[in-house]
C-alpha positions in Angstrom: 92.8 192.6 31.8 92.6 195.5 33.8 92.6 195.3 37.5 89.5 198.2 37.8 85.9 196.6 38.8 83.4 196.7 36.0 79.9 198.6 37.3 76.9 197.7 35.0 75.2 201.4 33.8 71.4 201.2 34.4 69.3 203.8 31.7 72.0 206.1 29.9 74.2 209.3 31.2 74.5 212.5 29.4 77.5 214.9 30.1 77.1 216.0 33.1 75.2 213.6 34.7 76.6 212.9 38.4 76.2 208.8 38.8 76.3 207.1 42.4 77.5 203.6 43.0 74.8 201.7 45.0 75.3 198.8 47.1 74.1 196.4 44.3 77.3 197.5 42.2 75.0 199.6 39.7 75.8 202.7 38.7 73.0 205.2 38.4 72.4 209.2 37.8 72.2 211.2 41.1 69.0 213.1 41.3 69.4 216.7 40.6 69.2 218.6 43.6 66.1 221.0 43.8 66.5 224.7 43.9 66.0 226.3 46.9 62.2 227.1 48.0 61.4 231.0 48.7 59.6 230.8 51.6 58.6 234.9 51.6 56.8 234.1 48.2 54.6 231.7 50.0 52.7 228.8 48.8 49.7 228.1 45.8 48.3 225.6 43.6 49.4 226.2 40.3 46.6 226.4 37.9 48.1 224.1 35.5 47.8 221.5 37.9 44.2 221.6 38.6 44.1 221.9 34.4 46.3 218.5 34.3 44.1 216.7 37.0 46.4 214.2 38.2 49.9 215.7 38.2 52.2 213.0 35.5 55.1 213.0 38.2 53.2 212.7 40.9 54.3 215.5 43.2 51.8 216.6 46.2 50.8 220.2 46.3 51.2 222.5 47.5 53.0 224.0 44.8 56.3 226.3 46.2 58.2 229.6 44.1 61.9 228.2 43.6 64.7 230.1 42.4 68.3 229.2 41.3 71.2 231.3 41.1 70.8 233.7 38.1 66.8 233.2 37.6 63.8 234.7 38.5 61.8 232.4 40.7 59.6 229.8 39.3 56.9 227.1 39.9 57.5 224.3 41.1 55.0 222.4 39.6 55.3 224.2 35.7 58.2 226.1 35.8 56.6 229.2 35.3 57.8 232.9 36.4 56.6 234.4 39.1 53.4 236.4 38.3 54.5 239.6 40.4 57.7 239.6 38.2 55.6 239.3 34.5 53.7 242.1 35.4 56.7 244.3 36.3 58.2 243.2 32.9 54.6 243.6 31.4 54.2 247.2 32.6 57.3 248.4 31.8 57.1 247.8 28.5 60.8 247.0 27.1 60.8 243.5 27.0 59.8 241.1 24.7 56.3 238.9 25.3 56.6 235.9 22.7 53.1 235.5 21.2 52.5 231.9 21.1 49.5 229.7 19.6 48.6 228.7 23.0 46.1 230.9 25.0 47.7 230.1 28.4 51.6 230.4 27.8 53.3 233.7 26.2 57.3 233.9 25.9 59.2 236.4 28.2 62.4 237.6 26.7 64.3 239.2 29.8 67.4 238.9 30.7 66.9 235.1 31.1 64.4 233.8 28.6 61.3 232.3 30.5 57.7 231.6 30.1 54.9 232.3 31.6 51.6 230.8 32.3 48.6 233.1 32.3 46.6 230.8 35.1 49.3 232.2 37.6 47.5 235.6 37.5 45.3 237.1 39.9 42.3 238.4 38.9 43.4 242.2 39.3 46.5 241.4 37.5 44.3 239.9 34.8 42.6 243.0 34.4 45.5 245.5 34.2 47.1 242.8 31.8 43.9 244.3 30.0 44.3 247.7 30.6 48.1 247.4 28.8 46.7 245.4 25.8 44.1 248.0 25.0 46.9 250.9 25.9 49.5 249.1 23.3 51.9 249.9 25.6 53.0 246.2 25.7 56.1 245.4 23.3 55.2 242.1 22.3 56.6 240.2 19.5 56.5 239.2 15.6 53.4 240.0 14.7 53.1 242.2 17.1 49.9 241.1 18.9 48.6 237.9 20.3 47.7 236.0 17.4 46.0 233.3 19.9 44.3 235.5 22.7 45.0 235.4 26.4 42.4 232.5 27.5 41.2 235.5 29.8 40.6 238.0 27.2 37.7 239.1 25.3 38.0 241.1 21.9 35.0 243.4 21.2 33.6 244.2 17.9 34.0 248.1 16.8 30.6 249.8 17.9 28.4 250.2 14.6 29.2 254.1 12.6 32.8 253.9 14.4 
């Protein structure tokens, strides 16, 4: 018999996982601590949000940027990159958008993987996001083009004799 106390484990704990004793002799996971707001990126309502209606988790807008050590700053309600920071990637044309069969997401392959969703962009950035699709100056990936469009885009049809 040993002379340590016995705790009973509530849910289950991956490596890791930082568990507090509480007064009831359970031992359960410490929440992770949030990363730290940026308060000179201001606040929004992420457009995801007013897509999901009632947010799953339950978190109150409005929604903040966050970043952690080592990442470009994200939502706080979908995790997405900041829009500012896809269009400088966007624009400068040598890193990698992941095409993805959703119209609202696309892959960014920086020097921290990330995604991004299109509802973050204003309507100006929508239409230079434009401007470098038609220009092809984009490097986007395997198959080299979106093969679900940007919810926001349009494809014309060649003019007739072209």
């Amino acid at each position: 018999m040993s002379d340590l106390p016995e705790y009973k484990l509530e849910g289950y704990a991956s490596a890791g996982d930082v568990l507090q004793l509480h007064p009831d002799g359970v031992l359960r996971r410490k929440p992770p601590t949030p990363p730290p707001v940026r308060e000179d990126l201001g606040t929004h309502t992420c457009g995801r949000r007013t897509e999901d209606g009632v947010p799953p988790d339950g978190r109150p807008g409005p929604d903040t940027w966050r970043e952690r050590p080592g990442e470009l700053p994200s939502c706080s309600y979908c995790g997405s990159m900041h829009p500012n920071e896809f269009m400088r990637i966007a624009e400068g044309g040598v890193h990698e958008l992941g095409p993805t069969d959703k119209s609202y997401k696309v892959y960014v392959d920086s020097h921290r993987p990330s995604k991004f969703y299109f509802q973050h962009l204003t309507l100006e950035q929508r239409h230079r996001f434009i401007e470098l699709l038609n220009a092809g100056t984009m490097k986007i990936g395997f198959p080299g083009r979106f093969y679900s469009r940007p919810f926001f885009v349009q494809y014309s049809k060649p003019a007739e004799g072209a």
